[in-house]
C-alpha positions as a Markdown table, in Angstrom:
| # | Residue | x | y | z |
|---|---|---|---|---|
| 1 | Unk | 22.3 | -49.6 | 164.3 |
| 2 | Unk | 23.1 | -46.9 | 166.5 |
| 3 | Unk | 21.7 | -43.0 | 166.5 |
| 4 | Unk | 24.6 | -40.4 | 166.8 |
| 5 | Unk | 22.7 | -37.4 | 166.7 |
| 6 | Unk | 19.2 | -36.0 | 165.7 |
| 7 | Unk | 19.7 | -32.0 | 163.8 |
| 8 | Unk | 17.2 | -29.9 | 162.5 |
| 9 | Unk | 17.6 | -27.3 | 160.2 |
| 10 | Unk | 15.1 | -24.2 | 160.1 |
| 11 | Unk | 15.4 | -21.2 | 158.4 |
| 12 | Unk | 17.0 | -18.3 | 161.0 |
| 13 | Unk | 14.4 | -15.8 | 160.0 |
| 14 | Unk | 11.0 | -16.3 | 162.2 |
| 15 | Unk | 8.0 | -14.3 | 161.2 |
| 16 | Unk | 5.0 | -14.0 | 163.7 |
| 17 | Unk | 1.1 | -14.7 | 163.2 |
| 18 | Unk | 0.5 | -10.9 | 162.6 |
| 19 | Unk | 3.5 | -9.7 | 161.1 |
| 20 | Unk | 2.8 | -12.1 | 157.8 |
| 21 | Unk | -1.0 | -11.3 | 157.6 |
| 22 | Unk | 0.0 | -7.4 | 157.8 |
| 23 | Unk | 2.3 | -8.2 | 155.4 |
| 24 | Unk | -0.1 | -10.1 | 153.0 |
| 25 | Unk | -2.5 | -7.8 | 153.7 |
| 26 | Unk | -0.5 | -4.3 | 152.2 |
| 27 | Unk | 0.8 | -6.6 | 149.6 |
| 28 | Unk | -0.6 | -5.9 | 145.6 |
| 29 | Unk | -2.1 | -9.0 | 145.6 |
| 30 | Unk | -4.2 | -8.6 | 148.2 |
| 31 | Unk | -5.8 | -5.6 | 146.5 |
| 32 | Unk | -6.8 | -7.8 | 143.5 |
| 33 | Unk | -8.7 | -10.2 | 146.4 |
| 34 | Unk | -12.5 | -9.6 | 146.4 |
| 35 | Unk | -14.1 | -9.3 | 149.9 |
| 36 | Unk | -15.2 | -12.1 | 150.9 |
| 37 | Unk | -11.5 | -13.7 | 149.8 |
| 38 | Unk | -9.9 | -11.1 | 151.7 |
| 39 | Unk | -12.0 | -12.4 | 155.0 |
| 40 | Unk | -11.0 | -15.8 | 154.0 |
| 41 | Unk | -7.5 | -15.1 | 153.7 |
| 42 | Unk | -7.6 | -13.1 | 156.8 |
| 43 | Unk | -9.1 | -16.3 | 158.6 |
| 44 | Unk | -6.8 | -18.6 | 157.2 |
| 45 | Unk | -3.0 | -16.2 | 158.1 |
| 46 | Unk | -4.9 | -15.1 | 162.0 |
| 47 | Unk | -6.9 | -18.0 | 163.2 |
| 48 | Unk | -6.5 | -20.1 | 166.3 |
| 49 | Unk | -4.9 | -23.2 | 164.4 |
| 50 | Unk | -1.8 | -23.6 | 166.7 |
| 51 | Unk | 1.1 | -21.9 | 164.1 |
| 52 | Unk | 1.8 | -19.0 | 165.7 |
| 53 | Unk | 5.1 | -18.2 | 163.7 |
| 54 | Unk | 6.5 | -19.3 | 160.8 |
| 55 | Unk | 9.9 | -19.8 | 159.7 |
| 56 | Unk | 10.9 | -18.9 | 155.7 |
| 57 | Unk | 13.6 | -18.5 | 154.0 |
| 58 | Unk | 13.4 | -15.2 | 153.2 |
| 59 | Unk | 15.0 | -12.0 | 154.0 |
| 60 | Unk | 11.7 | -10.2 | 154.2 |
| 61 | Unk | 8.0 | -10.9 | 154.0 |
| 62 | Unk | 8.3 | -8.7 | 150.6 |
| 63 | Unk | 10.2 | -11.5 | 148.9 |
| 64 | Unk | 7.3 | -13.9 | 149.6 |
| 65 | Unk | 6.1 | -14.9 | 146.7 |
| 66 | Unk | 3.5 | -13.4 | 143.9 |
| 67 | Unk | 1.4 | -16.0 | 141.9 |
| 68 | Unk | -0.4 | -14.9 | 138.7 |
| 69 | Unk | -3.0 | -17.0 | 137.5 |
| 70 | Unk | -5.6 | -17.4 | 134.2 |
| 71 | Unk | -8.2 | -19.6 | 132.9 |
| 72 | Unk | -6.6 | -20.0 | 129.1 |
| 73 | Unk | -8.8 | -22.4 | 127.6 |
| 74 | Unk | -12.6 | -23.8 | 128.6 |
| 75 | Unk | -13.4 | -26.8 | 126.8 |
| 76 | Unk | -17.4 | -28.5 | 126.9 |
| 77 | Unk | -16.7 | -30.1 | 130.7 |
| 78 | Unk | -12.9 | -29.0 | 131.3 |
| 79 | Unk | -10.6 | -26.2 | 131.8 |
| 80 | Unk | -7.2 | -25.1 | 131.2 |
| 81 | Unk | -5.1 | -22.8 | 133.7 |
| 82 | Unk | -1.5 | -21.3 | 134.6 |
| 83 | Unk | -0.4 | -19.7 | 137.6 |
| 84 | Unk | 3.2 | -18.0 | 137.5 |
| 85 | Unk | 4.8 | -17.5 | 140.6 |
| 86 | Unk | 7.2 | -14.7 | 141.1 |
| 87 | Unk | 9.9 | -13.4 | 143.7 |
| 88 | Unk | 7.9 | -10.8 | 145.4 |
| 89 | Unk | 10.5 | -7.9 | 145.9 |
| 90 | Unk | 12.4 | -9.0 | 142.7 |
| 91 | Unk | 10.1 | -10.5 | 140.3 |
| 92 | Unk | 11.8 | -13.0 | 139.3 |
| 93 | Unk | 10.3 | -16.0 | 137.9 |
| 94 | Unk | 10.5 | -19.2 | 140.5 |
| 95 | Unk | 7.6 | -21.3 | 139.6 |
| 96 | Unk | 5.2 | -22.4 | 136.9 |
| 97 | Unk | 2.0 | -25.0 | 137.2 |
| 98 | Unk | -0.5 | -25.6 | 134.3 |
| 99 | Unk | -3.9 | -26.9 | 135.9 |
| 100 | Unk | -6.5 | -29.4 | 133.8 |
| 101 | Unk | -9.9 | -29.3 | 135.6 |
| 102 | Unk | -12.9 | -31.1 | 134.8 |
| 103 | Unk | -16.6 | -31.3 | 136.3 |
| 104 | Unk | -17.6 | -34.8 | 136.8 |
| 105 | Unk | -20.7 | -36.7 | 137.2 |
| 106 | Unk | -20.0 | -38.4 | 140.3 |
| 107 | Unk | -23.5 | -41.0 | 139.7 |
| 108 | Unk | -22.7 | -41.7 | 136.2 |
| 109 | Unk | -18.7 | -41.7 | 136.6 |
| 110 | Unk | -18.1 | -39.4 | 133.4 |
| 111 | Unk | -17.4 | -35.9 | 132.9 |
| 112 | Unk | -20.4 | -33.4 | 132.4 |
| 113 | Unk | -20.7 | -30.2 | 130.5 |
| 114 | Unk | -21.0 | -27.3 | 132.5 |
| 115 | Unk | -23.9 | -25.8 | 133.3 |
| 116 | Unk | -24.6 | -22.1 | 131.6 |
| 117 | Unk | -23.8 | -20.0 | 134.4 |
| 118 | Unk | -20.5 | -21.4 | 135.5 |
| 119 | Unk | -19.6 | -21.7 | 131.2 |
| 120 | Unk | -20.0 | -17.9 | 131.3 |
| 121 | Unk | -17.9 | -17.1 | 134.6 |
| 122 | Unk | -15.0 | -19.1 | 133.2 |
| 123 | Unk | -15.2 | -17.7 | 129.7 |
| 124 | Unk | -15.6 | -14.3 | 131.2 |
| 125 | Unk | -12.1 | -15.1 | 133.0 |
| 126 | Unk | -10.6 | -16.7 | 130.0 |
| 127 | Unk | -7.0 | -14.2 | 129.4 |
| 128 | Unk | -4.5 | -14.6 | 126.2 |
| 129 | Unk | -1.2 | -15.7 | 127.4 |
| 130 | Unk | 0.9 | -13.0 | 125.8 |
| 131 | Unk | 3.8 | -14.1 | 123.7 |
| 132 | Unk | 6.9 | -14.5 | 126.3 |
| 133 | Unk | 4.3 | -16.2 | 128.7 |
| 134 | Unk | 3.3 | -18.4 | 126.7 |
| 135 | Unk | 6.5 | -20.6 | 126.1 |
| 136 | Unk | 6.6 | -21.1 | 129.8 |
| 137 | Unk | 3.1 | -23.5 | 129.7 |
| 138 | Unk | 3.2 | -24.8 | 126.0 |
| 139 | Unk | 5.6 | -28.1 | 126.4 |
């Protein structure tokens, strides 16, 4: 067996360290980001971590995606969620992920209810999927 030829294929569009947390960071989503997410997004797009571009298929950094998430369902030692992920500039749907998470008793190797405080943060987050979302997660 003989090699002819090695080829890489990137996207032609390169987008620097700072020009895709500036974008991120004027971007709607970002406003919905709480503080101390905002500082650990910040970290994650600036840091020292040896990427200092990034290549995407993209036009622009505003078609980077959107995701949209909800807790639809909290169960005795589970939860249900959705994200929806969206064209940026267009809106258009490109994605969908339903998420099953459960709390686990690592030393007796079953699931556990949860505990009081976290029940209420998830049921305070709990959102109705409205009608034209909803065929998108119920297969």
């Amino acid at each position: 067996m003989y090699l002819n030829a090695i080829g890489t294929a990137l996207p032609e569009r390169r987008y620097t360290k700072s020009e895709c947390w500036d974008a991120f960071a004027a971007s709607q989503w970002f406003e919905r980001l709480d503080a101390r997410s905002r500082l650990i997004a910040k970290h994650v797009l600036t840091r020292n971590n040896g990427i200092e571009a990034r290549r995407l298929s993209v036009a622009s950094l505003e078609d980077v995606f959107t995701i949209d998430a909800a807790v639809i369902r909290v169960g005795r030692s589970s939860m249900r969620s959705v994200q929806k992920m969206l064209n940026g500039k267009t809106g258009a749907l490109v994605a969908t992920c339903v998420g099953v998470d459960a709390l686990f008793d690592l030393a007796a190797r079953r699931s556990a209810p949860w505990p009081d405080d976290l029940r209420e943060m998830l049921e305070a987050a709990l959102f109705a999927l409205p009608e034209a979302d909803r065929a998108l997660f119920e297969r």
